[in-house]
C-alpha positions in Angstrom: 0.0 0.0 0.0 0.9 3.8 -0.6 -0.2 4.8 3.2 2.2 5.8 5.6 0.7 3.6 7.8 -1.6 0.9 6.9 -3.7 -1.2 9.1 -3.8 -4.9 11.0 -5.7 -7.5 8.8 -8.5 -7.3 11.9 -8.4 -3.5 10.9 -8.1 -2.6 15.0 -4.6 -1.5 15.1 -2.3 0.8 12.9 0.9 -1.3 12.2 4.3 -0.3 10.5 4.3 -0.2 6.5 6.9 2.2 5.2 7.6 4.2 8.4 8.8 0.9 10.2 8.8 2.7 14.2 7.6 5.4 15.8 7.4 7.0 19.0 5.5 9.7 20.8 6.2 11.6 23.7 4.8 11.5 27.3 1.5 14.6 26.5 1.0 13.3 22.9 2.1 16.2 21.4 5.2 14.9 19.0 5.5 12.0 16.9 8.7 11.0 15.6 8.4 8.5 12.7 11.5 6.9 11.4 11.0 5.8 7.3 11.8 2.1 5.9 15.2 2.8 4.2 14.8 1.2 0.3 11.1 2.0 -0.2 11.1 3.6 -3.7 8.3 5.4 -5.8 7.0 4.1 -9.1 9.4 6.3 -11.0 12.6 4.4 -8.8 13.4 6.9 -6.3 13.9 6.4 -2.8 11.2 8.1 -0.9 12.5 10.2 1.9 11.6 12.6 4.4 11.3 15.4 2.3 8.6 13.2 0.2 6.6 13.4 3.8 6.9 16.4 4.5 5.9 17.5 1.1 3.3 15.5 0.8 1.6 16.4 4.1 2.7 20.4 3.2 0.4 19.6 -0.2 -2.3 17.8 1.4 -3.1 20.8 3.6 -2.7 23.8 1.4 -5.9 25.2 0.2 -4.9 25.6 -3.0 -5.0 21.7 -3.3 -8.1 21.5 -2.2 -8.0 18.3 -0.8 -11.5 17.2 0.8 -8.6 15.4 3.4 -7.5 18.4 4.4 -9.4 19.0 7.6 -8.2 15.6 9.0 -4.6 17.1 9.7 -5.7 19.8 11.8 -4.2 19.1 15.0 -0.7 19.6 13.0 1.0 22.6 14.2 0.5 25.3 11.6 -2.1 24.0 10.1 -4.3 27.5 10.1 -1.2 28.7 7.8 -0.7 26.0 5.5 -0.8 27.8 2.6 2.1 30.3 3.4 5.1 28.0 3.4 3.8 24.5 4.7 3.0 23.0 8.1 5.5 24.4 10.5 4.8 21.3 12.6 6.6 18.7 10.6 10.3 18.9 10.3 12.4 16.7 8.6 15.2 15.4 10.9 17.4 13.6 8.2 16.5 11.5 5.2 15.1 8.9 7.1 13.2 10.7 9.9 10.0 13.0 10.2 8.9 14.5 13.7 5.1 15.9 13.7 4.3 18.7 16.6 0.6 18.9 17.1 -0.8 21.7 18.7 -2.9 19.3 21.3 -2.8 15.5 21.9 -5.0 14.1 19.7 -6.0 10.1 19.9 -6.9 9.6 16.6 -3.8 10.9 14.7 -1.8 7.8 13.9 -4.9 6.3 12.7 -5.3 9.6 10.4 -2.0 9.0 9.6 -3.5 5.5 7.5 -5.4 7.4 5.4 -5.1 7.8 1.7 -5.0 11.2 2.3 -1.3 10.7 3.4 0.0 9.0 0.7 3.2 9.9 -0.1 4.1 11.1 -3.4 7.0 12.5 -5.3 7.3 16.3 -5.6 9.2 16.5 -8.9 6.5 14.5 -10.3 3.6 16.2 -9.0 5.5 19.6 -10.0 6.2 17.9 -13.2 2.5 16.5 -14.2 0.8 19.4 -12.5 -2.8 18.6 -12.4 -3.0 15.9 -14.6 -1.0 14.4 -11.7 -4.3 12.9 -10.7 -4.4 10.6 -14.2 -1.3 9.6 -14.1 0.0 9.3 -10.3 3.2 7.8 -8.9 3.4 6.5 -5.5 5.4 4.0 -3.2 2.0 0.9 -2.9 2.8 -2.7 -4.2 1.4 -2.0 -7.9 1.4 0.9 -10.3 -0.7 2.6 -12.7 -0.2 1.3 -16.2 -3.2 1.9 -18.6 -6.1 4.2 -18.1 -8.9 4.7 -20.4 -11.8 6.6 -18.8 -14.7 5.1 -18.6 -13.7 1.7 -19.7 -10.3 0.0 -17.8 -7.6 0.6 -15.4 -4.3 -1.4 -15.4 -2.2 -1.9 -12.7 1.2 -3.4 -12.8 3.3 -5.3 -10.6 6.1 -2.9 -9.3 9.1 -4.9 -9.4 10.7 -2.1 -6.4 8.1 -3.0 -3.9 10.2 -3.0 -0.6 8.0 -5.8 0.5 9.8 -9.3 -0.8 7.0 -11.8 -2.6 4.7 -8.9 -2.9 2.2 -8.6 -4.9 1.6 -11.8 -5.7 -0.2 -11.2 -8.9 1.5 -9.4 -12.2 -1.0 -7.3 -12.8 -4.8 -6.4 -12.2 -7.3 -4.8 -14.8 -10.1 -3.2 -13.5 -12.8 -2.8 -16.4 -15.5 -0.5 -15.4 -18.9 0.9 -17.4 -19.9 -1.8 -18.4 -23.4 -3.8 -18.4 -23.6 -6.2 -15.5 -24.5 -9.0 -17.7 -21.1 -8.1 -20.2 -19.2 -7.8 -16.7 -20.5 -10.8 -15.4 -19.3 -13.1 -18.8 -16.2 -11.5 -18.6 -15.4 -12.4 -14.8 -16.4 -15.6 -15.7 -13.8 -15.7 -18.8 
């Protein structure tokens, strides 16, 4: 998965995925996460820090206008995200992120399995602008390779995937718009 957290298969507890440990101090105030070194983006970059950071900077600006947005707003500096990012996330080095909320907040590592903190790739984003949407690059097991609106989406395998044996399939195609009596020959097929 993409998340920066994901969840336990009984979907009660939030487990490492590509932040590996974390801790969080005695109020609940300041999460330190420290990154799985090797996890790489579709494009074969190692994901770093500065992809977190950037990603949760992005997330909260209004100009994205992510529906997300209000999730992440016990993040110190989130009533100025706009002007410069969320002064409550500092990258420590590559491989470390500390998050400063403004008050403790229970739900936050739970928040922090969302898809709206998926982690994604700046230069790409900056790059793709907003078709970055269509055509989006990530760190999860498989990776966009065909989309044709309003028909099928094809997702490949990425041979990168920090987890070893995963996925277990090559690819998946997800055909959409389609009568359910044409879909249901064709899942038969």
């Amino acid at each position: 998965r993409v998340l920066f957290r994901s969840w336990s298969p009984d979907g009660n507890e939030v487990v490492p995925n590509i932040a590996e440990s974390w801790e969080v101090n005695e109020d609940g105030t300041r999460y330190t996460f420290h990154l799985r070194k090797g996890v790489k983006f579709h494009n074969g970059r190692e994901m770093t820090a500065d992809d977190v950071k950037y990603s949760l900077d992005r997330v909260t600006n209004p100009a994205t206008q992510s529906p997300g947005a209000g999730f992440f707003g016990s993040i110190a500096g989130f009533d100025k995200a706009g002007d410069g990012g969320l002064s409550g996330v500092e990258v420590v080095d590559p491989a470390t992120v500390k998050i400063t909320l403004t008050r403790p907040d229970a739900t936050f590592l739970h928040v922090m399995a969302l898809n709206f903190s998926f982690v994604v790739p700046k230069e790409v984003v900056e790059a793709e602008g907003a078709d970055f949407g269509k055509k989006p690059v990530g760190t999860g097991a498989y990776k966009l390779a065909e989309w044709t609106l309003g028909q099928r989406l094809v997702f490949e395998k990425n041979a990168d995937y920090w987890r070893p044996g995963v996925p277990f399939l090559d690819s998946i195609v997800f055909e959409v718009g389609q009568e359910p009596v044409v879909a249901l020959l064709r899942l038969q097929n």
